[in-house]
C-alpha positions in Angstrom: 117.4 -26.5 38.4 116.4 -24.8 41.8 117.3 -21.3 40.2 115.4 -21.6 37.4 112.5 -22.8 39.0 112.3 -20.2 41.5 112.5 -17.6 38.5 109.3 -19.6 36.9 107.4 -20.1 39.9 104.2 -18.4 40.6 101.2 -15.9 40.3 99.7 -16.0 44.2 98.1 -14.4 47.2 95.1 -12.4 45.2 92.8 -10.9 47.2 89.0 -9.7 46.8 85.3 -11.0 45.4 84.2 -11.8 42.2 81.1 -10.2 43.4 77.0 -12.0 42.3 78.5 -13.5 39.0 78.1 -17.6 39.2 80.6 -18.4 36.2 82.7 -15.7 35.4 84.4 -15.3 32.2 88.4 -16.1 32.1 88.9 -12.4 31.7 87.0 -11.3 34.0 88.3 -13.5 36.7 91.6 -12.3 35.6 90.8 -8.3 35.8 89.6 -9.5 39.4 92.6 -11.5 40.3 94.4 -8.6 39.3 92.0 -5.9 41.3 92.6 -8.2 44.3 96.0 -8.7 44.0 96.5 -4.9 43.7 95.5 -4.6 47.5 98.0 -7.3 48.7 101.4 -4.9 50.3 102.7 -8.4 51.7 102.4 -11.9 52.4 103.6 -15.2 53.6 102.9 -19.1 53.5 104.4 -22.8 53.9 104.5 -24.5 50.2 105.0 -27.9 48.6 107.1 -27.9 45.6 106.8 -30.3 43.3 108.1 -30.8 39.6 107.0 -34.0 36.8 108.2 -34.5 33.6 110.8 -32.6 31.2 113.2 -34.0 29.0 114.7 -36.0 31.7 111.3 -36.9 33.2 112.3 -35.8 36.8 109.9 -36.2 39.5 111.0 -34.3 42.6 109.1 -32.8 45.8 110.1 -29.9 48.0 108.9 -27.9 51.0 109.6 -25.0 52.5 108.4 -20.8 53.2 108.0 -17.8 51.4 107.9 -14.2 52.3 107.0 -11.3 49.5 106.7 -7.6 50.2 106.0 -5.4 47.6 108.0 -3.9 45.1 110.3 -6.3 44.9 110.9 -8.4 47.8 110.9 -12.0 48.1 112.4 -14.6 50.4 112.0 -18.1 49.3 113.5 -20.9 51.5 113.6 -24.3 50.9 114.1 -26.9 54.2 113.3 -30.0 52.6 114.8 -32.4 51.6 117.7 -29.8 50.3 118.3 -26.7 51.7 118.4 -24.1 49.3 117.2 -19.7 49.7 116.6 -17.3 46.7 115.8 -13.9 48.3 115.4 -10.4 46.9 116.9 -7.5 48.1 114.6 -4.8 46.0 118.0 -4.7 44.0 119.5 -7.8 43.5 118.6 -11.4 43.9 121.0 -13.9 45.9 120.6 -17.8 45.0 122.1 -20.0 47.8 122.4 -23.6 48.1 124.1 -24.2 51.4 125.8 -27.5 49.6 127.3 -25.4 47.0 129.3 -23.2 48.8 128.6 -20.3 46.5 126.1 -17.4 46.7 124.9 -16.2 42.7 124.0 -12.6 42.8 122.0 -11.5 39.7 120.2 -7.8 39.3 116.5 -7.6 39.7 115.0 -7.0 36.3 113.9 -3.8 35.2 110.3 -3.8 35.4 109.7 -3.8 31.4 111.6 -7.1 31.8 110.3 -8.4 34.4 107.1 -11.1 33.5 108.2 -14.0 35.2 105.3 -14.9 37.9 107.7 -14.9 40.5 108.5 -11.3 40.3 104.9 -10.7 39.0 104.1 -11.7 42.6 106.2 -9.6 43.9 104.7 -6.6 42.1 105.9 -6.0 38.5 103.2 -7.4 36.1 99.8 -6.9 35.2 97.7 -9.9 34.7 95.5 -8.8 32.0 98.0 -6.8 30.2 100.6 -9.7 30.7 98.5 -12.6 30.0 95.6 -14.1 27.9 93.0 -15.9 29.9 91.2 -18.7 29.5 89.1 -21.7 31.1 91.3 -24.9 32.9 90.5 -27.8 34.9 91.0 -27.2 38.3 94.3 -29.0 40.0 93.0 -29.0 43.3 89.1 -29.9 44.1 87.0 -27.9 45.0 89.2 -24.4 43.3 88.4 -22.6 40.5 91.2 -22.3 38.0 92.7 -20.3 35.3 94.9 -20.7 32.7 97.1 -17.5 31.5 99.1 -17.8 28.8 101.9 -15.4 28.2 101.2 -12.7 25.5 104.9 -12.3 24.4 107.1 -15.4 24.4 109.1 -16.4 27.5 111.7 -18.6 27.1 111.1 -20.6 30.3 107.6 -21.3 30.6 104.5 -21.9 28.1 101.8 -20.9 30.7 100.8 -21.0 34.4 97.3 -22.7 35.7 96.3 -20.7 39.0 94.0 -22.6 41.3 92.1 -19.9 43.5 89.6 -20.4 46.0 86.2 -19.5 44.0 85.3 -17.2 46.9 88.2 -14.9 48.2 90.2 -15.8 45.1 93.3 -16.9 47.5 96.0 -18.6 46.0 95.6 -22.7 46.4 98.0 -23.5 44.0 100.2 -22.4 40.9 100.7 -24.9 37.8 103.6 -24.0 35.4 104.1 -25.5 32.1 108.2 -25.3 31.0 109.3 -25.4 27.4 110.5 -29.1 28.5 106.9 -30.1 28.8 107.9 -30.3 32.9 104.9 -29.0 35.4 106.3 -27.3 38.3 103.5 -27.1 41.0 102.8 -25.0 44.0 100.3 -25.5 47.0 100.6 -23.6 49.5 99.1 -23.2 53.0 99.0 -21.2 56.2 98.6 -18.0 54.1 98.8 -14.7 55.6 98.2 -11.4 53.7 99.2 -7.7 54.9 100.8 -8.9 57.8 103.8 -5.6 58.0 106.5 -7.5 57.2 109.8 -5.9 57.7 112.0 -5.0 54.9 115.0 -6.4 56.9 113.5 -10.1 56.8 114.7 -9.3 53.3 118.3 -8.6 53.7 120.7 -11.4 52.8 123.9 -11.8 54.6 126.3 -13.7 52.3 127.7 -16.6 55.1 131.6 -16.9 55.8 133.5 -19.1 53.6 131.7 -19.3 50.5 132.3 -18.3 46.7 130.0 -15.3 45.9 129.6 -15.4 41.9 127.8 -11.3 40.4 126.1 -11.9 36.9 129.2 -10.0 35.4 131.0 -13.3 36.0 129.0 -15.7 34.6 
């Protein structure tokens, strides 16, 4: 499940005001989430990861870091309570789960393919041309929240409920709805934007000794 989560996870670290406006409409909270987010070359933050419901009603929680540059580059890893990375080259994403023993390379989708929040985040998406807006209770008190809804099917998730702060319109937390009826929730903390991160803390060295599986043999 780790992989497909990571694929389904998020819409963060937005950036800018909503300007005099006391209750903005969905869309235009959207257009500037999206404004925001268009000034945001990099960030970083500690998360909590947790997941309810689905056809096996699972309830897990998980912890960890993440690390996104734009285009393209994101390093999630996962300390607790399993170890686990997913980390993005620019090219290709590498899925490794120390336990395993195996390292699953896939391609980075092309960015007409690519509408999944997680590489949304990390650059290829447009919120208002991706998603239609609308009103949702917040997760967290005291955030504002929005619920976007895919405008073209995806297979692995209905919607996503961002919870922003109502001020900067920083991330607070990412709600996503799976076609299992499963929430998978993000908050995340100690966020950092435009720090210059390197483009080497996004290089993946495959470790000694394990299977390394390409998306040709699958």
């Amino acid at each position: 499940m780790g992989g497909r989560l990571f694929l389904i996870i998020l819409v963060c670290a937005l950036p800018a005001a909503l300007g005099a406006q006391a209750k903005p409409t969905p869309e235009t909270l959207a257009r500037a989430l999206q404004q925001r987010y268009q000034g945001i070359r990099d960030f970083s933050a500690d998360f909590v990861h947790t997941y309810r419901g689905g056809v096996l009603r699972t309830k897990t929680s998980e912890r960890g870091t993440v690390s996104i540059k734009k285009p393209g580059l994101m390093r999630w890893v996962y300390t607790a309570p399993e170890k686990k990375e997913f980390v993005s080259d620019g090219r290709r994403v590498y899925s490794y789960i120390p336990a395993d023993r195996q390292v699953i390379v896939t391609p980075l989708p092309a960015d007409d393919q690519a509408t999944t929040p997680a590489l949304f985040l990390a650059g290829k998406g447009d919120i208002a041309r991706d998603f239609t807006a609308s009103a949702a209770e917040p997760p967290i008190p005291g955030t504002t929240a929005l619920k976007l809804t895919p405008r073209r099917e995806e297979p692995e998730y209905e919607y996503l409920i961002v919870a922003l702060d109502p001020a900067s319109l920083q991330i607070r937390g990412l709600t996503t709805r799976d076609r299992q009826r499963g929430d998978s929730a993000l908050i995340f903390n100690n966020l950092k934007e435009n720090q210059g991160l390197s483009d080497k803390e996004f290089a993946f060295r495959i470790p000694r000794g394990v299977d390394v599986i390409t998306d040709a043999a699958r």
